[in-house]
Each structure stands twice: as C-alpha cells, then as structure tokens.
KEKE-3310 file (N, C-alpha, C; in steps of 0.2 Angstrom, whole numbers, plus 5000, padded with zeros to 4 digits):
npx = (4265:4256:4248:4255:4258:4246:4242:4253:4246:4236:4237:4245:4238:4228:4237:4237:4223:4223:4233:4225:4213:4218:4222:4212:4198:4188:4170:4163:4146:4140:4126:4125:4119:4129:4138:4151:4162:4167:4178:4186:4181:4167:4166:4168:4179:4188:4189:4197:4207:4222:4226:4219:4220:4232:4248:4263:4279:4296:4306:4317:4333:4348:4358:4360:4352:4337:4324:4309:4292:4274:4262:4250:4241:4236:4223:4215:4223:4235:4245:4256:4254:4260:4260:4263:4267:4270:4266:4256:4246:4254:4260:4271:4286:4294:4301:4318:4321:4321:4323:4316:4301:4295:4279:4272:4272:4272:4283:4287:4293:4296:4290:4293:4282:4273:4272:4267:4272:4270:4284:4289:4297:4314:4312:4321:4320:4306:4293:4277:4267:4252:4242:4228:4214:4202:4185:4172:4159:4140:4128:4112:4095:4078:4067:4049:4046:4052:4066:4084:4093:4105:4111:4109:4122:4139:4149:4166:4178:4196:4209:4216:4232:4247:4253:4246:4240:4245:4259:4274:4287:4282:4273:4260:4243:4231:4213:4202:4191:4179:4169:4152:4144:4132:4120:4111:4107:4120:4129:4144:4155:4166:4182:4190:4208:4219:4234:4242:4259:4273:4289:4296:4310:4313:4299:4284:4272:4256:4245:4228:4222:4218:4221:4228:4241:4245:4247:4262:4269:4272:4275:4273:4261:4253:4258:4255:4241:4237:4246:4233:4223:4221:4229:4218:4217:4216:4212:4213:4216:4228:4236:4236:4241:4254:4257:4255:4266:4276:4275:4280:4293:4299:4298:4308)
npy = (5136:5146:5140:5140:5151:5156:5148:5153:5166:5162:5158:5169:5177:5172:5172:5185:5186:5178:5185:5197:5192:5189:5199:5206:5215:5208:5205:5197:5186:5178:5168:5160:5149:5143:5139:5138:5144:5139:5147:5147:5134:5138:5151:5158:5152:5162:5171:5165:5159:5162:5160:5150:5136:5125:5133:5131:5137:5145:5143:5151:5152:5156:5151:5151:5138:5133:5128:5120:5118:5116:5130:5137:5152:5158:5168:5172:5170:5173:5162:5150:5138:5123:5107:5092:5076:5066:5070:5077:5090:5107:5119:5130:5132:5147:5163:5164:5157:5156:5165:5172:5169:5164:5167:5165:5179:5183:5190:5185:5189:5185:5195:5199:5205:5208:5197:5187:5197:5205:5208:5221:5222:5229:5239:5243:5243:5248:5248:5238:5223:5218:5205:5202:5196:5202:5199:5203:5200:5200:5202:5193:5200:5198:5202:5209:5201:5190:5191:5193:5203:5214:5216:5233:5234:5230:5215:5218:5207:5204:5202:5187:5184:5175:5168:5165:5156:5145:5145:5151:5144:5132:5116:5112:5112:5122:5125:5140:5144:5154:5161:5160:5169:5176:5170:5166:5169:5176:5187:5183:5194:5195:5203:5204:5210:5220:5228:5242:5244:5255:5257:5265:5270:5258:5255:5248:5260:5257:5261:5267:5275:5289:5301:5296:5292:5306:5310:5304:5310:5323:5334:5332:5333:5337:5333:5318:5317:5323:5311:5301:5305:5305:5291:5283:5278:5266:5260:5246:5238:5226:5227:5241:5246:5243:5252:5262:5262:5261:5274:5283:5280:5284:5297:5301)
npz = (4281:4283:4291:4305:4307:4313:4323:4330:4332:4337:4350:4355:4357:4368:4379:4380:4384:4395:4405:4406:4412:4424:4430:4433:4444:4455:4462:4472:4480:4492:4500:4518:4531:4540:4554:4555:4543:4526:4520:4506:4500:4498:4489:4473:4462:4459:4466:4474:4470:4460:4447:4436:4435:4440:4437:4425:4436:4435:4447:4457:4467:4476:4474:4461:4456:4446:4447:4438:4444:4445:4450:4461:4467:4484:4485:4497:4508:4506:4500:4491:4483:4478:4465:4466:4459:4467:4482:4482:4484:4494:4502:4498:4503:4513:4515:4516:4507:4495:4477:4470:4458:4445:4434:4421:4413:4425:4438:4455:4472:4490:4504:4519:4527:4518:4512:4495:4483:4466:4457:4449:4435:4429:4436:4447:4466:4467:4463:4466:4464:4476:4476:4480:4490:4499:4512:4518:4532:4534:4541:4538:4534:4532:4517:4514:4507:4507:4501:4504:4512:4513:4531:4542:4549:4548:4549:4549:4544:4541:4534:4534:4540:4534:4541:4552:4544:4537:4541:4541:4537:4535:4526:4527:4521:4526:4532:4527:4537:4545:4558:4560:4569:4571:4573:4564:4548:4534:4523:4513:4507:4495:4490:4474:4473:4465:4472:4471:4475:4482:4487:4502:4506:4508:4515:4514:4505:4501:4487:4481:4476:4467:4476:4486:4478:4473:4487:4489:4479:4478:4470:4457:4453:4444:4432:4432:4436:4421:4415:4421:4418:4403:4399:4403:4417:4428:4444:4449:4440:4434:4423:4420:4432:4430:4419:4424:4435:4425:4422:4434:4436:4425:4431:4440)
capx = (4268:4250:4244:4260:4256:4238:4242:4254:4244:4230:4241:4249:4231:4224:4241:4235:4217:4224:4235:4217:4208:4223:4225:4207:4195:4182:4167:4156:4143:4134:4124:4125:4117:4132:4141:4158:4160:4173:4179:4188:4175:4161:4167:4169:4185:4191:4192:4200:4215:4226:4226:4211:4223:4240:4254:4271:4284:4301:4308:4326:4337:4351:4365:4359:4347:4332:4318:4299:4287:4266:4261:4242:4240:4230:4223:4214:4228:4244:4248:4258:4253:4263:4256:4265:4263:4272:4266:4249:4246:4257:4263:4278:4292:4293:4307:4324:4323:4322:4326:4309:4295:4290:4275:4271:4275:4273:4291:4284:4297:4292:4292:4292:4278:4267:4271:4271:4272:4273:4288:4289:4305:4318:4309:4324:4315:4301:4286:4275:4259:4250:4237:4224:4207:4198:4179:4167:4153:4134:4120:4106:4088:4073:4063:4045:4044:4055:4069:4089:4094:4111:4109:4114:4127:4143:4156:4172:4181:4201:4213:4222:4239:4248:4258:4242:4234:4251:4266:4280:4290:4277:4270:4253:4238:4226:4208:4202:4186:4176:4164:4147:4142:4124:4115:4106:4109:4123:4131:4149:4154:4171:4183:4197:4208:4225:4234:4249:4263:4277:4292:4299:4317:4311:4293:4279:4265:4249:4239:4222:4218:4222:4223:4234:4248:4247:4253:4266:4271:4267:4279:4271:4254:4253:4258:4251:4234:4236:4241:4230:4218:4223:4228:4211:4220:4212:4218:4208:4218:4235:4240:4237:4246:4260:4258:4256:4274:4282:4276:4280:4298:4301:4299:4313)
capy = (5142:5153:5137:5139:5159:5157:5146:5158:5171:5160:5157:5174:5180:5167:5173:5190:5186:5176:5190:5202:5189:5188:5206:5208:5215:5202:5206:5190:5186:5172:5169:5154:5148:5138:5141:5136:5147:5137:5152:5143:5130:5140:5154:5158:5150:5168:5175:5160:5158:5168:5157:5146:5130:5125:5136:5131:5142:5142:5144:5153:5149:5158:5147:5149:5132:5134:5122:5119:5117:5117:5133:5142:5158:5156:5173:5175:5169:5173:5154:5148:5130:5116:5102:5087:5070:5062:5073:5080:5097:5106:5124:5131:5135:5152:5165:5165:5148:5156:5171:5172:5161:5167:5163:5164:5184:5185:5189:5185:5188:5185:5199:5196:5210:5210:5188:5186:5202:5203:5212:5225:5221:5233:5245:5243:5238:5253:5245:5231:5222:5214:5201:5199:5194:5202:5199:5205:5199:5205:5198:5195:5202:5194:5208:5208:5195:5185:5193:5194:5212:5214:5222:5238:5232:5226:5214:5216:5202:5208:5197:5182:5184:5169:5165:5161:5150:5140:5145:5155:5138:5126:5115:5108:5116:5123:5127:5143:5146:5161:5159:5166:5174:5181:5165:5167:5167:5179:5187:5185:5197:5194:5208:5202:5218:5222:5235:5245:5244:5258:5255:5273:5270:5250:5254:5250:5260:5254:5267:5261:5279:5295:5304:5295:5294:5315:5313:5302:5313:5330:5335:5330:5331:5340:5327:5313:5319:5322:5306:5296:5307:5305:5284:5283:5271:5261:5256:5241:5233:5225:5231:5247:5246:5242:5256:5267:5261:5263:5282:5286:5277:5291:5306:5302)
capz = (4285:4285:4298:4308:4309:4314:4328:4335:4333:4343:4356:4359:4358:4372:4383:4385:4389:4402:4406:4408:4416:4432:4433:4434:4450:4456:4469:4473:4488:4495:4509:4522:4539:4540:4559:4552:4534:4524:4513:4501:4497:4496:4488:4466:4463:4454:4474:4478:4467:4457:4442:4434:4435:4442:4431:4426:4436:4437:4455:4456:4471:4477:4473:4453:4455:4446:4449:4440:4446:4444:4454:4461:4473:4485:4487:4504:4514:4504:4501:4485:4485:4472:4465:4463:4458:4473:4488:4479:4483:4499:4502:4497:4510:4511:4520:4513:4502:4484:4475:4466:4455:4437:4433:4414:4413:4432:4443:4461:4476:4495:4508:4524:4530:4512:4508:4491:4478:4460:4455:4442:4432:4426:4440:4454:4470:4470:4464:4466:4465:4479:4474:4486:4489:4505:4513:4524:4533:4534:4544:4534:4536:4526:4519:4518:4502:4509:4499:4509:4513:4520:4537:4540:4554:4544:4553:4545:4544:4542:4527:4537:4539:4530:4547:4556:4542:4534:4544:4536:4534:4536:4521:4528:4521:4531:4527:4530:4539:4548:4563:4560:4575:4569:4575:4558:4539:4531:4518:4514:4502:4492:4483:4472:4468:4462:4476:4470:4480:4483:4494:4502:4511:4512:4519:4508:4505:4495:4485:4478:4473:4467:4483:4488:4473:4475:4491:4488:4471:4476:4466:4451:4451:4438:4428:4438:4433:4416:4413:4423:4413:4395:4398:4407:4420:4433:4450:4450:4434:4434:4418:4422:4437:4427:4414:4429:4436:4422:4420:4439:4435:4422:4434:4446)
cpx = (4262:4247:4248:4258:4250:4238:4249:4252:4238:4234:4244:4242:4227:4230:4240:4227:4220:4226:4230:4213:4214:4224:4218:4201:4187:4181:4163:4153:4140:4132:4124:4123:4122:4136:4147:4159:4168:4171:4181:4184:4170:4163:4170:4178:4191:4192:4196:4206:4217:4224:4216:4214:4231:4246:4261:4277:4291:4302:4316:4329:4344:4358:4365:4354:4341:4328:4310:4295:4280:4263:4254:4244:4232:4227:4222:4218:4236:4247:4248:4260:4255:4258:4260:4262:4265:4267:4260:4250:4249:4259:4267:4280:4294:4300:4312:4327:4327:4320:4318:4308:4292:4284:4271:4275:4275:4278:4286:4291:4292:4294:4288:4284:4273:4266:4271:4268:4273:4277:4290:4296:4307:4317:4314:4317:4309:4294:4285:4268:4258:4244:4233:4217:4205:4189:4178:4160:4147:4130:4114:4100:4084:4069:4056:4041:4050:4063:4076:4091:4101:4110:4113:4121:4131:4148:4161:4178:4191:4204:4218:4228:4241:4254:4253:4239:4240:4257:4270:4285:4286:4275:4263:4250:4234:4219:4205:4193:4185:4170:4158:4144:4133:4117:4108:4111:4113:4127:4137:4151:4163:4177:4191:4200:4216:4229:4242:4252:4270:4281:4298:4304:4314:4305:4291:4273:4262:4246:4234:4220:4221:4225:4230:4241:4251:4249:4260:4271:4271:4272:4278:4265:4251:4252:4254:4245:4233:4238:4236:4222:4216:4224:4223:4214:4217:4216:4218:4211:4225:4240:4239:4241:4251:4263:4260:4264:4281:4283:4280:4287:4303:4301:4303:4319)
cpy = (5146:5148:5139:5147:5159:5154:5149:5163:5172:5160:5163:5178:5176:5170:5180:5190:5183:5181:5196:5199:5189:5192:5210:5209:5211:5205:5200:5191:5179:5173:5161:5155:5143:5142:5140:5139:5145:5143:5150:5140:5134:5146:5154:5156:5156:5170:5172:5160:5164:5166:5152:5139:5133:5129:5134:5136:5139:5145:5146:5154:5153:5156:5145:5143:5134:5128:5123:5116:5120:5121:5138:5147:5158:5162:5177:5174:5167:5167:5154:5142:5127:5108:5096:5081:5064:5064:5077:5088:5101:5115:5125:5133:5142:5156:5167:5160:5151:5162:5175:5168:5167:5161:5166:5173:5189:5187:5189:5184:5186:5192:5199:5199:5210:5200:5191:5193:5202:5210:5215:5225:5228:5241:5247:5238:5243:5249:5240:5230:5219:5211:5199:5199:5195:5201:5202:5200:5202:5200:5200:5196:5200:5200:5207:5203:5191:5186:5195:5200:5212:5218:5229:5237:5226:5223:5213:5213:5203:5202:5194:5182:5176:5165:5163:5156:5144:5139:5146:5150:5133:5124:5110:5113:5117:5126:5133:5145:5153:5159:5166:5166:5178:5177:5165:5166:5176:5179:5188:5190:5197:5199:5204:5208:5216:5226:5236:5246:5248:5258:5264:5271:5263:5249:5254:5253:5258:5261:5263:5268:5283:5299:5303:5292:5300:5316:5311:5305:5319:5335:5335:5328:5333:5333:5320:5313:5320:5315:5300:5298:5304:5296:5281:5276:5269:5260:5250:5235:5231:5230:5238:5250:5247:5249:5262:5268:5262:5270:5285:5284:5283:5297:5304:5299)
cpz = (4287:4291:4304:4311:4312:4320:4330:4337:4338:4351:4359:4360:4366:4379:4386:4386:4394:4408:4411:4414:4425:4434:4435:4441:4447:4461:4467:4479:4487:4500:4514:4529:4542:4548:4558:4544:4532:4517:4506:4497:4493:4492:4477:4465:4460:4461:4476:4476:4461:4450:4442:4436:4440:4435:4434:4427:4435:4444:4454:4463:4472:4473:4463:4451:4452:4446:4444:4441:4445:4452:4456:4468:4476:4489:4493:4509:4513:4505:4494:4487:4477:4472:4461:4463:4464:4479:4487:4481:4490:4497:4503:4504:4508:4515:4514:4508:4498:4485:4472:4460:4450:4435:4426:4414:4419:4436:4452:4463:4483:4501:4511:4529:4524:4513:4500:4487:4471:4460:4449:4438:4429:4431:4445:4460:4472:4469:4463:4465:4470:4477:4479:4487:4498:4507:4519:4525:4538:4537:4540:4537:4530:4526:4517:4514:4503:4504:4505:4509:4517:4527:4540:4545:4550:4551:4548:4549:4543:4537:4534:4536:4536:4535:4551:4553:4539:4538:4539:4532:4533:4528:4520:4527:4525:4528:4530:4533:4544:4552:4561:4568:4578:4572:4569:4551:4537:4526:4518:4506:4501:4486:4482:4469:4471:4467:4472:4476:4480:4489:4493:4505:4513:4515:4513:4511:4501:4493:4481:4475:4472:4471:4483:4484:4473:4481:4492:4485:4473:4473:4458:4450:4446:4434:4428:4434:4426:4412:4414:4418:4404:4395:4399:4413:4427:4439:4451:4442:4434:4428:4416:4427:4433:4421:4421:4433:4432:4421:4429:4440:4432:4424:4438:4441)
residu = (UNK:UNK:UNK:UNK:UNK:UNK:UNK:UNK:UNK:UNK:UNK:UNK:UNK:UNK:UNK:UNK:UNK:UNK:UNK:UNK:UNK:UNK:UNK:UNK:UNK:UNK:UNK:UNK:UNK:UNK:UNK:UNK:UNK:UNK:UNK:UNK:UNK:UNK:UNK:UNK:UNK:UNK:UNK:UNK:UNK:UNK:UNK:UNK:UNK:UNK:UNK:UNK:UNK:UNK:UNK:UNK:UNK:UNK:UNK:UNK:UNK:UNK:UNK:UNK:UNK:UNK:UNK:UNK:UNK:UNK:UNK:UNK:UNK:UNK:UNK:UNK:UNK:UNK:UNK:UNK:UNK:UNK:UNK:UNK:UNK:UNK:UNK:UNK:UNK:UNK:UNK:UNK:UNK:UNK:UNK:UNK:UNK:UNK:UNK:UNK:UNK:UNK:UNK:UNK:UNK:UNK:UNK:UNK:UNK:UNK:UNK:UNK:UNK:UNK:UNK:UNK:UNK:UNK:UNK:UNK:UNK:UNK:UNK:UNK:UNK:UNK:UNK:UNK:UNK:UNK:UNK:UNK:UNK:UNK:UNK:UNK:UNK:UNK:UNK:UNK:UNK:UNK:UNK:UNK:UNK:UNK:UNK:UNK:UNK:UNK:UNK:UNK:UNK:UNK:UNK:UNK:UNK:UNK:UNK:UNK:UNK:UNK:UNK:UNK:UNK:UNK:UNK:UNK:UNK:UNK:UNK:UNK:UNK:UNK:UNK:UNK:UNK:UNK:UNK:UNK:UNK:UNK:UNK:UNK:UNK:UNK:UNK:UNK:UNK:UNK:UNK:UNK:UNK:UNK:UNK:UNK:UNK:UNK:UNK:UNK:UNK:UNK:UNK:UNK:UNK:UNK:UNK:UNK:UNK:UNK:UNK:UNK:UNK:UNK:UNK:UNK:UNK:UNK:UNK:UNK:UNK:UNK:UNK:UNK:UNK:UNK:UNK:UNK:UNK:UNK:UNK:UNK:UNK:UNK:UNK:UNK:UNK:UNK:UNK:UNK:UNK:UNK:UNK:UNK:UNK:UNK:UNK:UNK:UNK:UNK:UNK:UNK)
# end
C-alpha cells in the first residue's frame, strides 16, 4: 500500500513539473553565417515545440467521435503535428474538422485569426492562452577581441502565420527558414512566452502587461492591482495566467 502511495505521489508530482516546464518563458540565441537560417533545426528545441516529446491527446469531433492520438505544438508557426506509425509525422487538418484536443490538462480549440489557443475551462469563451514562440534577427559585429556584439541595427523578423507555412487544411510539413540578408554572421534571438488572450464581443485582445489589463478593466483597477500585487503574478507564466483568469472571471 505505502509503495503504491509513493508512486502516485511521484507521478502527480512529475505532472506538475511538466505542467511548469510548458507554461514557462524561454529566451535563447545563436549565431550563424548560414544564408538560409533553418529555424527549427537550429534552434533549443524548448522554442521549438510546445512539449519535450509527442503527448497523448484526445481529439473531440462534432458528431461525439473522439479520436487518440500522439500530439506536439510546433510553436514558431502554429502547427500541431501527429505522429503516427503508418504515415510518420504530418500536420493536423485544421478549420472546422474537431471541436477541440486535450492534451494532458491542456483544452486547445482552433481559431481561425489566433490558430491554436489553450482554452480556459468553465471560463465561457472570454479567456485564452496563446502559445507562441517569436524571433528576431541581429547583424553581428566582432568586437575588438574577436568577441560577437549584436549590432545596433535590429531586423525584426514577424511570427509566420500558419497559412503561409502548412496550409489551414493542408498536412504536408514545411520547414521553416529565414533569409539572412547581412551578407555576414548573425544572431538569431528566440522568445518563448505565454500571451493572455481576452475576447471582447468576439475580438481578441492580448495583454502581456499591466497597462494594458487596466485598460481593459478600468473599472477595477483597484482590485486588479492589489491582486497582481499580493499573488505576485506574472504575465510570462501559464499558470499565472490561469490564476489571473480566474480572478478577472469573478468581477463580472
């Protein structure tokens, strides 16, 4: 009985580090003299995907059908890619298929202007998470030990929509590259981060900061504040997000 407790209490303990580790912001960089920058490749595989492996979802279907399948998020270009044992690894069909895909304690729906969202249960349809992983690129300068310096002249690079790299139905993958431009060596620098997502009469906005929850809220800044204060809450962590959603849940 006391082994039987011990191995659940490892396993529900290993469920919320996983939990921490997917709701967590990532910055990485490298540098390459490569003319063709395969992001994916090159790139800490934490920017890359949502998960460390393939997770078992279930898929939910309109007509009541649920389906599993082994499921990863592919974060720089909003693709949720399956891996099977006939047809190896393929991007989901996306649209109007399925109702939405749990993924361990995940609900992801798809929406047509964000692509995929994690959905805050019991919340109605107000809040959301969007999982995303954006970069930029720096033209490097060697400094005067031979040491790399980003230069002061940033090109920002814009997050690939997921209709120019998969096709909204399409299930051929594509790989993502970036043309460097600098005719020399650069740095690409990688954030993975959480964004809160509020939908007003069907429009979403994102908030990533205080500012702008108080203007959303300005009804309750008051409150707002004191508890952002007092929970110490983060914009930059999923499960903050979610404590945040549930408090902004309760003033309306």
């Amino acid at each position: 009985m006391k082994t039987s407790v011990k191995v659940y209490v490892t396993l529900l303990f290993g469920l919320f580090l996983l939990q921490g580790i997917y709701g967590q912001t990532h910055r990485v960089s490298f540098t390459t003299i490569e003319r063709e920058i395969d992001l994916e490749n090159l790139a800490d595989p934490k920017v890359v995907y949502l998960f460390e492996d393939f997770q078992k979802a279930r898929v939910y279907y309109p007509n009541e059908r649920i389906i599993e399948m082994y499921v990863n998020y592919r974060l720089l270009v909003d693709d949720m890619i399956v891996k099977t044992e006939r047809r190896g690894i393929q991007s989901m069909i996306r649209g109007d298929v399925f109702d939405s895909i749990r993924i361990n304690d995940m609900l992801f729906i798809f929406d047509r202007n964000l692509g995929f969202i994690e959905k805050f249960e019991n919340h109605g349809n107000a809040f959301y998470i969007k999982h995303q992983s954006t970069y930029t690129q720096d033209e490097v300068v060697r400094g005067a030990y031979g040491e790399p310096t980003p230069s002061a002249s940033t090109q920002a690079v814009n997050i690939v929509s997921a209709s120019s790299v998969a096709g909204r139905t399409g299930q051929h993958i594509t790989d993502l590259t970036v043309q460097n431009l600098s005719e020399g060596e650069v740095q690409i620098n990688i954030l993975r981060r959480p964004v809160f997502v509020y939908f007003i009469d069907g429009e979403p906005e994102t908030i990533i900061n205080r500012r702008q929850l108080n203007r959303l809220f300005p009804d309750h800044r008051s409150d707002i504040r004191a508890f952002l204060r007092n929970e110490s809450i983060s914009f930059d962590e999923r499960d903050d997000l979610i404590r945040l959603g549930n408090f902004l849940t309760s003033l309306e």
